[in-house]
Backbone of each chain as ProteinMPNN parsed JSONL, in Angstrom:
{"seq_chain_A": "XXXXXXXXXXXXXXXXXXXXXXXXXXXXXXXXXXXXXXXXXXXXXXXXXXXXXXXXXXXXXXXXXXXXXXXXXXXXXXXXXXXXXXXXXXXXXXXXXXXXXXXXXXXXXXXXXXXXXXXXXXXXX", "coords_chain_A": {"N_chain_A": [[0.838, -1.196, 0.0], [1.949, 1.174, 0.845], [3.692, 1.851, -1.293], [2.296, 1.982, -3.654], [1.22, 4.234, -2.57], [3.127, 6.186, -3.153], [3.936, 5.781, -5.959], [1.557, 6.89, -6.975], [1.781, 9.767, -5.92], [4.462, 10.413, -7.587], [3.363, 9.983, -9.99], [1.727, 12.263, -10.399], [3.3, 14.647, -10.852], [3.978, 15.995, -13.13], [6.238, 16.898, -13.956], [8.235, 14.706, -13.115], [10.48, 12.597, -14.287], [11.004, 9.217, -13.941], [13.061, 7.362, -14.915], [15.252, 9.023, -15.706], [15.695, 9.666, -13.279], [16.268, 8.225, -11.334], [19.059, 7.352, -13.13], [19.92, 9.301, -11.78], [22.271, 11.005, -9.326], [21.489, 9.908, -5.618], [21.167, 11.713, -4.371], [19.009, 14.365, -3.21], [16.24, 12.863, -3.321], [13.857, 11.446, -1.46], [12.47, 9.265, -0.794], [12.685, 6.021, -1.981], [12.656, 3.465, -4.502], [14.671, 0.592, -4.053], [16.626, -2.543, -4.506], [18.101, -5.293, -2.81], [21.422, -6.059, -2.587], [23.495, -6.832, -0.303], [25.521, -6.689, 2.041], [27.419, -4.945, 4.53], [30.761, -5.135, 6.359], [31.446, -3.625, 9.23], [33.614, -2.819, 11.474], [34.489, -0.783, 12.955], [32.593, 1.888, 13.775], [30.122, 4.336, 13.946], [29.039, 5.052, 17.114], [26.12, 5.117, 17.522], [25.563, 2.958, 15.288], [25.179, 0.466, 16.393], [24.596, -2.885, 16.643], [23.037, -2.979, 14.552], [22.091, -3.535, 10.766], [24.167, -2.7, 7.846], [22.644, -2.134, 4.431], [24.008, -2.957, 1.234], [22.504, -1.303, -1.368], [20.679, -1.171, -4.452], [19.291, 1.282, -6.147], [16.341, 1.417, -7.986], [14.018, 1.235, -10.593], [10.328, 1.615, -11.513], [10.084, -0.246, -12.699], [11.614, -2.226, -12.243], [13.509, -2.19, -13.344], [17.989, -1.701, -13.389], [19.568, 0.996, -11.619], [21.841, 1.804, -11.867], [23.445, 2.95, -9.079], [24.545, 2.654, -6.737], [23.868, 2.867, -3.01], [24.044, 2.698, 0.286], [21.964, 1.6, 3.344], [20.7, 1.648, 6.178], [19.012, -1.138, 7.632], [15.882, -1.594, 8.814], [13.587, -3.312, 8.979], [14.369, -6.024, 8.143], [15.113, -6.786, 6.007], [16.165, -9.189, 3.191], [18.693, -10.485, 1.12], [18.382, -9.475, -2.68], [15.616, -8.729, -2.369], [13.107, -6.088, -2.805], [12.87, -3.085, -2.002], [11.92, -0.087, 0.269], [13.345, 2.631, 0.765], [13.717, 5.026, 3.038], [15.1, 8.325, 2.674], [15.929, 10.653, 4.527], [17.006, 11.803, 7.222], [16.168, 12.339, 10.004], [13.284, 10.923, 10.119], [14.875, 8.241, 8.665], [16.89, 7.579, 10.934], [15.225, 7.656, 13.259], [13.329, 5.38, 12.528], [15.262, 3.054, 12.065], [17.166, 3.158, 14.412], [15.221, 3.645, 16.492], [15.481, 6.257, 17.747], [15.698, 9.411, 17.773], [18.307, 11.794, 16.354], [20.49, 10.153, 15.513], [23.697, 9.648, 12.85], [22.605, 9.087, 10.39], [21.322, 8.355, 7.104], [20.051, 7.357, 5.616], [17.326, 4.773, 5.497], [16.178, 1.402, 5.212], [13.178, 1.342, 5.256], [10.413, -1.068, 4.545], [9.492, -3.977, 2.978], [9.146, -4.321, -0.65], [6.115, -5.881, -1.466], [4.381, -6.063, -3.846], [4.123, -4.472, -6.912], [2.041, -1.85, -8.823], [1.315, -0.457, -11.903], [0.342, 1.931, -14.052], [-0.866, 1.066, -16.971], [1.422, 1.595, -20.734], [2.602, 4.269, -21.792], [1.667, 6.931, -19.644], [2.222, 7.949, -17.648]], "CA_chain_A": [[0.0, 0.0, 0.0], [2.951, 2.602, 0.517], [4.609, 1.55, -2.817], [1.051, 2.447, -4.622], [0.868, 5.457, -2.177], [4.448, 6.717, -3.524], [3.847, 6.065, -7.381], [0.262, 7.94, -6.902], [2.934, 10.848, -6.011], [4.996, 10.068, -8.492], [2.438, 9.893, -11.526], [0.522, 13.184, -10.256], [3.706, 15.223, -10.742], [4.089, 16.089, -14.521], [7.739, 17.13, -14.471], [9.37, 13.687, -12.824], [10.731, 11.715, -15.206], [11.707, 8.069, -13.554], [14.041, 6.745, -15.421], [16.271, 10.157, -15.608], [16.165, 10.163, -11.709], [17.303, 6.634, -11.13], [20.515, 7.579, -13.473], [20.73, 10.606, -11.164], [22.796, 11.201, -8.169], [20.707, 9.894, -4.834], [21.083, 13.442, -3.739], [17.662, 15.087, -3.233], [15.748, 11.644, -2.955], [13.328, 11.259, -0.06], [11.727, 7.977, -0.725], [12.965, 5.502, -3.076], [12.298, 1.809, -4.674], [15.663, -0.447, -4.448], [16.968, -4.029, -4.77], [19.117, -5.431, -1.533], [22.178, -6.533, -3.058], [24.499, -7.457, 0.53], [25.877, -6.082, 3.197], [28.713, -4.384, 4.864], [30.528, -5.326, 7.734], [32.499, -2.515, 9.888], [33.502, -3.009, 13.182], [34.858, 0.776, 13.82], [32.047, 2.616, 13.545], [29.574, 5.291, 14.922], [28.325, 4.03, 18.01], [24.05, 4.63, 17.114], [24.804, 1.751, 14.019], [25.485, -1.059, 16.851], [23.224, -3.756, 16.663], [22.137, -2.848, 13.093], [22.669, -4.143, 9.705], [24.273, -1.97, 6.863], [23.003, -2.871, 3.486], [24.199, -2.545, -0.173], [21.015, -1.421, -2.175], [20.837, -0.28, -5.955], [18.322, 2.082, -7.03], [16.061, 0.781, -9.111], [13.043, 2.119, -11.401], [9.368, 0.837, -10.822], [9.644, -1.867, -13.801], [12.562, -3.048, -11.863], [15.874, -1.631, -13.994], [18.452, -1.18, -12.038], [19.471, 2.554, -12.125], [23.541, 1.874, -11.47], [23.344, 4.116, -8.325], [24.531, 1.864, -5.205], [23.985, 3.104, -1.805], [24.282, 2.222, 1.614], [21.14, 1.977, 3.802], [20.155, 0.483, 7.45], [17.676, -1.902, 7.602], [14.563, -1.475, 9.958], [12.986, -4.454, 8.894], [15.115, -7.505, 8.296], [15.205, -6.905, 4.527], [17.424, -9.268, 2.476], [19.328, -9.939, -0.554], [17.103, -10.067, -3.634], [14.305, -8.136, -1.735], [13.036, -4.793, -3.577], [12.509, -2.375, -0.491], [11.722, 0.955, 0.032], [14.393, 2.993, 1.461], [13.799, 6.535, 3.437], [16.843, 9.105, 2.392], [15.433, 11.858, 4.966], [17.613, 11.371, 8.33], [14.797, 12.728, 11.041], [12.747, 9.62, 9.943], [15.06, 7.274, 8.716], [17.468, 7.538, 12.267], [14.352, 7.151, 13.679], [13.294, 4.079, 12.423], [16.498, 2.583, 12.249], [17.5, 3.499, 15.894], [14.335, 3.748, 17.973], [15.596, 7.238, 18.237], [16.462, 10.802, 16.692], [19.573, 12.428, 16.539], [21.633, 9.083, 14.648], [24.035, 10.11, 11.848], [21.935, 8.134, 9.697], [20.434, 9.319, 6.074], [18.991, 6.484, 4.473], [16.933, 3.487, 6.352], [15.134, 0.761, 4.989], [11.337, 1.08, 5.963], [9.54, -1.324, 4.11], [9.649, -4.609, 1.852], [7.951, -3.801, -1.496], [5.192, -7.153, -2.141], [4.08, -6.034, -5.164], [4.201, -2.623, -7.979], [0.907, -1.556, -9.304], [1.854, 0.485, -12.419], [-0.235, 2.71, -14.708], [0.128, 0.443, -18.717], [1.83, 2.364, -21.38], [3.665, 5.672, -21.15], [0.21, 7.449, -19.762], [2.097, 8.704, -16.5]], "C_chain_A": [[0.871, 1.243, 0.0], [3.671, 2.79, -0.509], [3.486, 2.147, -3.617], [0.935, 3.854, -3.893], [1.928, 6.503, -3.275], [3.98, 6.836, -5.195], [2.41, 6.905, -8.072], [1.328, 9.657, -6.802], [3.603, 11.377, -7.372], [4.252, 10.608, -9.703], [1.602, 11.59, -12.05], [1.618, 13.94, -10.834], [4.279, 15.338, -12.551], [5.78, 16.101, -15.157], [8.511, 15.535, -14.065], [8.975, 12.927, -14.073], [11.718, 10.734, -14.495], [13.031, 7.229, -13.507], [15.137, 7.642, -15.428], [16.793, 9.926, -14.314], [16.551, 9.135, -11.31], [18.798, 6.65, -11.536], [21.012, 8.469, -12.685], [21.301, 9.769, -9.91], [21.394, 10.888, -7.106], [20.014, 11.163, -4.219], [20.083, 14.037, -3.918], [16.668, 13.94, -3.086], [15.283, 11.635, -1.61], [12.831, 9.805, 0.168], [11.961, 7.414, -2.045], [12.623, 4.159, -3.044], [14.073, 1.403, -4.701], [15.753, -2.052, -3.992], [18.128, -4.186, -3.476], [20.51, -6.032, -2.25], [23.317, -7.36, -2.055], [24.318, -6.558, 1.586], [27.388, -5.679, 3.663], [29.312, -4.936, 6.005], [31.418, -4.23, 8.002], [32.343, -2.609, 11.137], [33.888, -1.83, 13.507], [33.868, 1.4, 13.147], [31.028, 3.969, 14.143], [28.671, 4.503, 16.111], [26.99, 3.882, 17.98], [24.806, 3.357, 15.95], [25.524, 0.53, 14.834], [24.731, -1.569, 16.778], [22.443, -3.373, 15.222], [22.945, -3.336, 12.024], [22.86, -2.57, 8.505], [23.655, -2.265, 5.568], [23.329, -2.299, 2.865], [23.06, -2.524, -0.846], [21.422, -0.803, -3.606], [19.735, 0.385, -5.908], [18.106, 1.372, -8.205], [14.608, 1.16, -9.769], [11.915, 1.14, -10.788], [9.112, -0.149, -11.7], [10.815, -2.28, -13.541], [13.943, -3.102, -12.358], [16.449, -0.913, -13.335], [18.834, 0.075, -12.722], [21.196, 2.599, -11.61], [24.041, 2.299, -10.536], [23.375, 2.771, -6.965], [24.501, 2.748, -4.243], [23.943, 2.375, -0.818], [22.654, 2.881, 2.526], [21.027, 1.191, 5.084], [19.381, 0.093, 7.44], [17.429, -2.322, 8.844], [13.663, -2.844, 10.074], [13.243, -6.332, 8.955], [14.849, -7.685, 6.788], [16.407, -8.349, 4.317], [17.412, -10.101, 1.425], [18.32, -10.233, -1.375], [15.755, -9.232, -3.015], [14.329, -6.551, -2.368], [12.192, -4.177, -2.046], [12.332, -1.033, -1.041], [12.391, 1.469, 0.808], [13.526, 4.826, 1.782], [15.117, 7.616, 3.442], [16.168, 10.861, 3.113], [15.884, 11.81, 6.579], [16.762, 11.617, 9.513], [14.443, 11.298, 10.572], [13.483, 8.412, 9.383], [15.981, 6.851, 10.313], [16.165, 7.402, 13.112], [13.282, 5.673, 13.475], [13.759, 2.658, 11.987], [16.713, 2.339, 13.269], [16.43, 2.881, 16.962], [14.256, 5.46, 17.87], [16.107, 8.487, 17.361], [17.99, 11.015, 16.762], [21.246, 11.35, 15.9], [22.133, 10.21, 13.664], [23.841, 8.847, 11.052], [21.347, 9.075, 8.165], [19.741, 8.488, 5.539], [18.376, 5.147, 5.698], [16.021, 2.633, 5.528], [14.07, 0.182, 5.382], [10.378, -0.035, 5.964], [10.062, -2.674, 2.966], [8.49, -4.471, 0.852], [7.386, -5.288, -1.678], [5.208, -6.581, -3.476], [3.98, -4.555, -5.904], [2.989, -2.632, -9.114], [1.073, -0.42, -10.396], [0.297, 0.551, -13.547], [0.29, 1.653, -16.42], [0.162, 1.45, -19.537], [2.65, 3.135, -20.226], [2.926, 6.829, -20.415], [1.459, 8.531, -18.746], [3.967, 9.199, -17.364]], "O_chain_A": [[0.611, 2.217, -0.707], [4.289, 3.841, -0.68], [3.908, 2.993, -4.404], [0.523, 4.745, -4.636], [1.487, 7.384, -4.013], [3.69, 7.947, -5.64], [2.25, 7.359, -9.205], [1.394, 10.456, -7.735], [3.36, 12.4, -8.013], [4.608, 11.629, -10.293], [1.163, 12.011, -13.12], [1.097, 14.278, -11.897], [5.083, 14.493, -12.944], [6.32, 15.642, -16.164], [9.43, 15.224, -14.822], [7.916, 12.687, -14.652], [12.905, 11.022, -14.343], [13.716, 6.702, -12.631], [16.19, 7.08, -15.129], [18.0, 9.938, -14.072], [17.608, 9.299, -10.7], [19.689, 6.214, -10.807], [22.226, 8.664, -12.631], [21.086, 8.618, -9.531], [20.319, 11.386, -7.44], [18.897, 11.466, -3.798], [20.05, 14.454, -5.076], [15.899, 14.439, -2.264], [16.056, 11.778, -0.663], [12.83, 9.291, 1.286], [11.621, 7.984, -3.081], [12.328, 3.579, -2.0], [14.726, 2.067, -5.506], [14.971, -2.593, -3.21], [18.921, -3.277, -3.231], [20.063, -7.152, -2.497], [23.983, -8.28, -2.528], [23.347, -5.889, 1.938], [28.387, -6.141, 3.11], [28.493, -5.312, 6.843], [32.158, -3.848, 7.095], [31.319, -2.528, 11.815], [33.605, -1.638, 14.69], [34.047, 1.569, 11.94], [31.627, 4.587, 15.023], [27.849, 3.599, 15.963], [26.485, 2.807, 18.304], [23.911, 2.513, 15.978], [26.271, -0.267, 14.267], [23.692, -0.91, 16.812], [21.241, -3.578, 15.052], [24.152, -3.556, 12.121], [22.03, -1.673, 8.358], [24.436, -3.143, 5.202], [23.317, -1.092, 3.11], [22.478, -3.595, -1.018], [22.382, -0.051, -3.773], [18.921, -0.361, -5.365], [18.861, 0.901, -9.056], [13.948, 1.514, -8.792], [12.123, 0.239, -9.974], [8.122, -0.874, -11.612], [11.372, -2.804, -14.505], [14.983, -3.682, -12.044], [16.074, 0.11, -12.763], [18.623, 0.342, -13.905], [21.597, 3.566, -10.961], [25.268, 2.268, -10.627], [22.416, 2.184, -6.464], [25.222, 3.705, -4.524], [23.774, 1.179, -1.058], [22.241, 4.04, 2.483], [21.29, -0.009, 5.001], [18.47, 0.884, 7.195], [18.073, -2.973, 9.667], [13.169, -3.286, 11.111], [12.694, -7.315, 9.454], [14.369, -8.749, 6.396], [17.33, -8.529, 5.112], [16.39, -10.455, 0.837], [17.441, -11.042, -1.077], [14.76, -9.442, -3.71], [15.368, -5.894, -2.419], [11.303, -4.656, -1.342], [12.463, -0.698, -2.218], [12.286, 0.931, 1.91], [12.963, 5.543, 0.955], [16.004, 7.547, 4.293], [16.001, 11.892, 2.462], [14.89, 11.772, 7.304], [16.762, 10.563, 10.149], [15.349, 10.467, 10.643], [12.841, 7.373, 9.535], [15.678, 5.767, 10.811], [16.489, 6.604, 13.992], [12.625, 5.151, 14.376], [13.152, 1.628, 11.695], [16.542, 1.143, 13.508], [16.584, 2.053, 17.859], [13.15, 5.999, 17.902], [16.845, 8.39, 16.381], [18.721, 10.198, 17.322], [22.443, 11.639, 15.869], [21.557, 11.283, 13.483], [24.58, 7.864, 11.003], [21.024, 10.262, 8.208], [18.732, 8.844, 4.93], [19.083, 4.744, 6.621], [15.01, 3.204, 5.12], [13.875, -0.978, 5.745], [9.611, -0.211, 6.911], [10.953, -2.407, 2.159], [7.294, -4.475, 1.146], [8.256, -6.056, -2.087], [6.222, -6.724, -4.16], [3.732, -3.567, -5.214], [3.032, -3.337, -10.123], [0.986, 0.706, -9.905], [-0.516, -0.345, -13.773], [1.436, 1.568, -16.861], [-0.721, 2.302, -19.447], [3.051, 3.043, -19.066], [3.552, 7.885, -20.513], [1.591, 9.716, -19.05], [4.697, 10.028, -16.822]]}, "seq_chain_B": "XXXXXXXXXXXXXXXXXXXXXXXXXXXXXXXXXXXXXXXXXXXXXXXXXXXXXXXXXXXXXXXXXXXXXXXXXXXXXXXXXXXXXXXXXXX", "coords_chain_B": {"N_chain_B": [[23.429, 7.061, 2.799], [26.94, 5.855, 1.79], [29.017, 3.723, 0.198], [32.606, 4.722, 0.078], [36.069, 5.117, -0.776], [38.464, 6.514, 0.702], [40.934, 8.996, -0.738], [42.403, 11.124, -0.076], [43.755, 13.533, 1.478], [42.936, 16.936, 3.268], [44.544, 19.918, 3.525], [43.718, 21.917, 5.892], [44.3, 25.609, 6.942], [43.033, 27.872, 8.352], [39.909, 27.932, 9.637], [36.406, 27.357, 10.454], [36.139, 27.772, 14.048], [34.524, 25.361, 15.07], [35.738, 23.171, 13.746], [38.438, 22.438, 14.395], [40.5, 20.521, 14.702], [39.681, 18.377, 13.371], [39.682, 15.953, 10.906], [39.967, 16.387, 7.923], [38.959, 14.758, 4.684], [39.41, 13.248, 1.414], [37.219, 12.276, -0.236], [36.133, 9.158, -2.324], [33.686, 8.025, -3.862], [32.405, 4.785, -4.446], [30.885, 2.244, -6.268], [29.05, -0.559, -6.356], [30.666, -2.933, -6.946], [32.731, -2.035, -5.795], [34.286, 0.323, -7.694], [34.624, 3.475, -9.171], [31.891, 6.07, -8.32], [30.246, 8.506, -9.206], [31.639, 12.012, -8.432], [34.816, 13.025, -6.674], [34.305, 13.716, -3.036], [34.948, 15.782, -0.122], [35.285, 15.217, 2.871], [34.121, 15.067, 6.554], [35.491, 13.16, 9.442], [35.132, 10.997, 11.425], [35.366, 8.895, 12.469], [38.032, 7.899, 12.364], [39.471, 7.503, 10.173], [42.125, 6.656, 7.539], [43.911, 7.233, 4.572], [43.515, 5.33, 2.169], [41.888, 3.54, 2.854], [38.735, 1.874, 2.923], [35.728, 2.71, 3.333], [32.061, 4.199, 4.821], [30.101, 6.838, 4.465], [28.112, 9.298, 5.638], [25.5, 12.007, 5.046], [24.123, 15.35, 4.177], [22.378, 17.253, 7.073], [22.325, 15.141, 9.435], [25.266, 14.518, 8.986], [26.309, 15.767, 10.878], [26.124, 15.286, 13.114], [27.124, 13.323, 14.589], [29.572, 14.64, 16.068], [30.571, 16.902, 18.425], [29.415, 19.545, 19.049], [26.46, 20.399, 17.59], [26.79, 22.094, 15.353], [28.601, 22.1, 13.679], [29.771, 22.623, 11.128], [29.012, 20.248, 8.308], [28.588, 18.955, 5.829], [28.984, 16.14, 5.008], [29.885, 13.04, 6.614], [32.414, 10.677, 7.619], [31.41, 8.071, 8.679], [31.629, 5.277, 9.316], [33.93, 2.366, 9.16], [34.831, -0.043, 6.883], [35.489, -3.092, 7.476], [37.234, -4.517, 5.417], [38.349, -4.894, 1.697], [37.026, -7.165, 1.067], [34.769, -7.765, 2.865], [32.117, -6.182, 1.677], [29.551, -7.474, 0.767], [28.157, -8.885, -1.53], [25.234, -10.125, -3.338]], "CA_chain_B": [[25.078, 6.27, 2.84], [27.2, 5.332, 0.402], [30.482, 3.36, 0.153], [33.346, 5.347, -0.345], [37.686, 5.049, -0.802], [39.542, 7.768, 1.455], [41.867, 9.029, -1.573], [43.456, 11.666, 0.062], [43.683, 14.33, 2.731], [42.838, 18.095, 2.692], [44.884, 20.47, 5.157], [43.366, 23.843, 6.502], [44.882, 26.234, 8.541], [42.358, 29.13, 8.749], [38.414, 27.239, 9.389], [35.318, 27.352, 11.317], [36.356, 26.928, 15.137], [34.456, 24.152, 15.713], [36.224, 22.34, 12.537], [39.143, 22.506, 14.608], [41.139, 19.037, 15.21], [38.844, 18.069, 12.246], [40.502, 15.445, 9.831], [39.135, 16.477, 6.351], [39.496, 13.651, 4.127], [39.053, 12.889, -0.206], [37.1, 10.49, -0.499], [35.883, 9.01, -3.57], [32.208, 7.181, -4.048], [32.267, 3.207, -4.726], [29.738, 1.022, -6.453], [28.816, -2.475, -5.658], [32.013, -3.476, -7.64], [34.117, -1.222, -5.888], [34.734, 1.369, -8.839], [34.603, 4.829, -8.739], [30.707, 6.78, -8.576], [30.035, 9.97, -9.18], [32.954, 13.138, -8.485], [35.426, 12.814, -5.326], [34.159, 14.653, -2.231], [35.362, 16.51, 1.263], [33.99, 14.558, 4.704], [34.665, 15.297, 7.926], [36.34, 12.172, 9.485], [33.988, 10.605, 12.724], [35.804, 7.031, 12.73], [39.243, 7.759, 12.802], [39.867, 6.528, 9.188], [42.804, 6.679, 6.964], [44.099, 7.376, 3.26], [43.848, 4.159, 1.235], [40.093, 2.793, 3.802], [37.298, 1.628, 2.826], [34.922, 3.827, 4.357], [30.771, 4.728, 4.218], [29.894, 8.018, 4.558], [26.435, 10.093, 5.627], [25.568, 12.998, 4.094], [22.991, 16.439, 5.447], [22.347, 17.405, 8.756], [22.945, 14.335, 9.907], [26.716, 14.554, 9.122], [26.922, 16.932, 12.07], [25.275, 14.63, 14.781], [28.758, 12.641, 15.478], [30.285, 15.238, 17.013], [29.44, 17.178, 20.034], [29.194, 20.605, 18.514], [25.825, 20.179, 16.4], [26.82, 22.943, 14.683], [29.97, 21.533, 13.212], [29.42, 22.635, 9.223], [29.355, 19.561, 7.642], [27.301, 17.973, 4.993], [29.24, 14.636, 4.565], [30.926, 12.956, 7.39], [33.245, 9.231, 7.394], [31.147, 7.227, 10.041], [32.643, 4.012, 9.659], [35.096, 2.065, 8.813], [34.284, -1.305, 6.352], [36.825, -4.262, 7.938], [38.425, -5.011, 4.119], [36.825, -5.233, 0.356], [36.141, -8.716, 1.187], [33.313, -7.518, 3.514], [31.678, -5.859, 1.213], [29.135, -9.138, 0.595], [27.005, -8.89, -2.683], [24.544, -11.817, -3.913]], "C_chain_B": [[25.804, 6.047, 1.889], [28.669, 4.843, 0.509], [31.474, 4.26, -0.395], [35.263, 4.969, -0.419], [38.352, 6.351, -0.116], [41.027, 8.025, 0.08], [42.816, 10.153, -1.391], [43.376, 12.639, 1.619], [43.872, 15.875, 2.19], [43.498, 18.91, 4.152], [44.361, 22.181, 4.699], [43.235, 24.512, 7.476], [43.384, 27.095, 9.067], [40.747, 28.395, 8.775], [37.916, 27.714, 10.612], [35.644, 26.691, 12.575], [35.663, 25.857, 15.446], [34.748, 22.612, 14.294], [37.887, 22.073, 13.399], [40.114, 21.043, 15.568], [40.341, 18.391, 14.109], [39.644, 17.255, 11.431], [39.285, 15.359, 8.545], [39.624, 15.523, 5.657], [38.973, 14.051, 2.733], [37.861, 11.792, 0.067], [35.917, 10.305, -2.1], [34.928, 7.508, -3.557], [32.554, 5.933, -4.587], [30.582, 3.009, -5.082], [29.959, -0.468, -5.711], [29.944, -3.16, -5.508], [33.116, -2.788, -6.768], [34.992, -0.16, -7.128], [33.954, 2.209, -8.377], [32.674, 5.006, -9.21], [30.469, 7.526, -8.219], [31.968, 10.587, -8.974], [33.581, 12.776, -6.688], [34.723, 13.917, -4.658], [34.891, 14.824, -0.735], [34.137, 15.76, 2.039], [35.045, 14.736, 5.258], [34.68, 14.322, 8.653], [35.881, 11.941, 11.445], [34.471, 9.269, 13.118], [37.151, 6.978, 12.893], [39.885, 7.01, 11.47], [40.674, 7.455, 8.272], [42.966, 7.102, 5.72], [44.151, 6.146, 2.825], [42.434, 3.242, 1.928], [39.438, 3.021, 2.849], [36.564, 2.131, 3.579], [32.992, 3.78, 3.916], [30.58, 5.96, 4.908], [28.206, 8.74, 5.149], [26.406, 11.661, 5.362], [23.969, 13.741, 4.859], [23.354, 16.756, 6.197], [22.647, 16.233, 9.523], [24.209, 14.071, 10.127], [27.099, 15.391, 10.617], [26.51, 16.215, 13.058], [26.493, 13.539, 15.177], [29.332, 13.424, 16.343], [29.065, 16.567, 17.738], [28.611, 18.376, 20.101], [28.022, 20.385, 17.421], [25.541, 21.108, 15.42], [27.598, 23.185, 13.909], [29.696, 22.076, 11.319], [30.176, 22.095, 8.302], [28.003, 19.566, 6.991], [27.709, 16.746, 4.425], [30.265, 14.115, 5.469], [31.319, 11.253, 7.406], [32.569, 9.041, 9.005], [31.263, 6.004, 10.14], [33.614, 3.201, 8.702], [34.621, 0.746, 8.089], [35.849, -2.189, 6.992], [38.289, -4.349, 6.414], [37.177, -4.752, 2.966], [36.393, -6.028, 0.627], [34.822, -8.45, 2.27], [32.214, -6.476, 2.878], [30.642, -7.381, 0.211], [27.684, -8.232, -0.509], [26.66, -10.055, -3.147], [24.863, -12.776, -3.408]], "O_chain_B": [[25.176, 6.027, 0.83], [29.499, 5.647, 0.931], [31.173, 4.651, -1.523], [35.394, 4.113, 0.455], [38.739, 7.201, -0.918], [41.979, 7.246, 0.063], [43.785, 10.336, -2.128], [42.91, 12.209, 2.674], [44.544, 16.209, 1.214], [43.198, 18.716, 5.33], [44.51, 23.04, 3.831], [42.548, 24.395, 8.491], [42.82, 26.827, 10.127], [40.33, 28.315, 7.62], [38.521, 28.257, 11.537], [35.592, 25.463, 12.651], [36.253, 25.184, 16.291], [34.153, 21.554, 14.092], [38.572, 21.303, 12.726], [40.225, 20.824, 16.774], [40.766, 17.24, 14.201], [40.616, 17.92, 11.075], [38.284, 14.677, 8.324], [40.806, 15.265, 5.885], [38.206, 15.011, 2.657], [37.898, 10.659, 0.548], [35.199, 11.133, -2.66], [35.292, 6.353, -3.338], [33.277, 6.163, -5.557], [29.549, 3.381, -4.526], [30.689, -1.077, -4.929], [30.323, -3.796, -4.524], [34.305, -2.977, -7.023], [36.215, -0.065, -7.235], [33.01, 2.107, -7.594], [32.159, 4.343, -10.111], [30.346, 7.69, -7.005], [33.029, 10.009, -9.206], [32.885, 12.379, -5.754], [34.459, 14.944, -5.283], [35.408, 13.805, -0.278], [32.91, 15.686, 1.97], [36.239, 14.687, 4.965], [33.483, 14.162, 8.889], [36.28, 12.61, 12.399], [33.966, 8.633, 14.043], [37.589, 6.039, 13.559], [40.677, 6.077, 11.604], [40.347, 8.624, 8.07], [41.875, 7.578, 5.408], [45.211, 5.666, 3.226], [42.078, 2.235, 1.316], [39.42, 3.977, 2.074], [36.819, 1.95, 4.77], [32.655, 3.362, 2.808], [30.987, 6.013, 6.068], [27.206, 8.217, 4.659], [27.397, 12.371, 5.531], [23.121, 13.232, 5.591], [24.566, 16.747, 6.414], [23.408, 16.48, 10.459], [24.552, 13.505, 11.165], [28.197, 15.445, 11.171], [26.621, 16.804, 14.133], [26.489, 13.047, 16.306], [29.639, 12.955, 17.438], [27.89, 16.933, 17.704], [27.578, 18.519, 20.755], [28.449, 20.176, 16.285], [24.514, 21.147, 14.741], [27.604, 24.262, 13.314], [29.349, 21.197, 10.53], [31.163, 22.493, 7.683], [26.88, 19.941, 7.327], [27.062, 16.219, 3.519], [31.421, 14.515, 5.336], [30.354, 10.527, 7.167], [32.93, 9.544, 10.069], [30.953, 5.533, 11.234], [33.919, 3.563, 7.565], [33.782, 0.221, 8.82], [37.011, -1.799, 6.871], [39.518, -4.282, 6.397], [35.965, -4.551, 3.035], [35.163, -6.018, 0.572], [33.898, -9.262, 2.213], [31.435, -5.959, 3.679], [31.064, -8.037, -0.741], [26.777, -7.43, -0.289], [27.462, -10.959, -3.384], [24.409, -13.855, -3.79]]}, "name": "protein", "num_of_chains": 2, "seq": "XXXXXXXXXXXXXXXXXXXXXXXXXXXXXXXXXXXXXXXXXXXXXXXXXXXXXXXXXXXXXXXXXXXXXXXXXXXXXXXXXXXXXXXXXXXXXXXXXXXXXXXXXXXXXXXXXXXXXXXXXXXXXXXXXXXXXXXXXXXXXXXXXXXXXXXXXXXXXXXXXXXXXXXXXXXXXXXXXXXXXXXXXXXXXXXXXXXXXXXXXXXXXXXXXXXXXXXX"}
């Protein structure tokens, strides 16, 4: 239901173009679709990401091409590999549901595993 | 977040007192593969990590919430350290 909420967003907004913003830089991105690809391990790190998992995610469009664009995200849920998720890139809410708590140096978290993508047929949107 | 390579080091005398003991670092964006993505950038250095690390990075307001000063003016800071490439686990 938040994957259909998001591409309702998405569809309403005349100027995004999908596929452009997948090749883009993550940078400006509040809520995105990606693919889990692994994980990191780091034992020296900031002390909020103890007890949490790092992953490797790609950006990836809503008909599932990947968009070349790896990032790094924490996962809230118990995502993994092969799992198309929905990642939060807005640090207030993803350090918050990552953590428990505010104030992490956190920017991206993974919220959500996507079930299924309800798309508009053709090029309509 | 985003995986990154520490590729160099930036020194500056004259900065924002609370930049001060600050290790500015290069560092330069990784894909999945480990190859370069996107342009090298300036982070402010929260882990204690090196020239030649494997590193991930956070980026915003958030960059400033490592240290104690949350007024530190960053927008991309090295918060940890990856063990080796080999922990970098894909598929």
């Amino acid at each position: 239901m938040l994957c259909t909420w998001y591409f309702d967003v998405q569809t309403q907004g005349a100027s995004l173009n999908l596929h452009d913003k997948a090749q883009a830089q993550s940078t400006g991105f509040k809520m995105i679709l990606a693919k889990v690809l692994g994980n990191v391990v780091a034992t020296q790190k900031n002390h909020r990401y103890e007890n949490a998992r790092v992953m490797v995610c790609e950006q990836i469009t809503p008909e599932g091409e990947s968009g070349g664009n790896t990032i790094l995200a924490l996962d809230s849920v118990d995502a993994g590999v092969g799992d198309t998720v929905l990642i939060v890139q807005e640090g207030w809410g993803a350090s918050t549901a990552a953590t428990g708590k505010v104030g992490a140096a956190i920017d991206s978290a993974i919220v959500g595993v996507v079930d299924r993508i309800d798309l508009l047929e053709g090029n309509s949107r | 977040m985003q995986l990154a390579r520490v590729i160099g080091t930036v020194v500056a005398t004259v900065k924002n007192d609370s930049l001060q003991n600050r290790k500015l670092l290069v560092v330069q964006s990784l894909n999945k593969d480990l190859e370069p993505q996107g342009k090298p950038l300036v982070a402010v250095d929260a882990a204690g990590a090196g020239v030649g690390e494997l590193v991930f990075w956070c980026r915003g307001k958030e960059a400033s919430f490592p240290f104690k000063r949350e007024d530190t003016p960053t927008d991309c800071t090295i918060i940890g350290i990856v063990d080796s490439d080999s922990h970098v686990c894909c598929g």
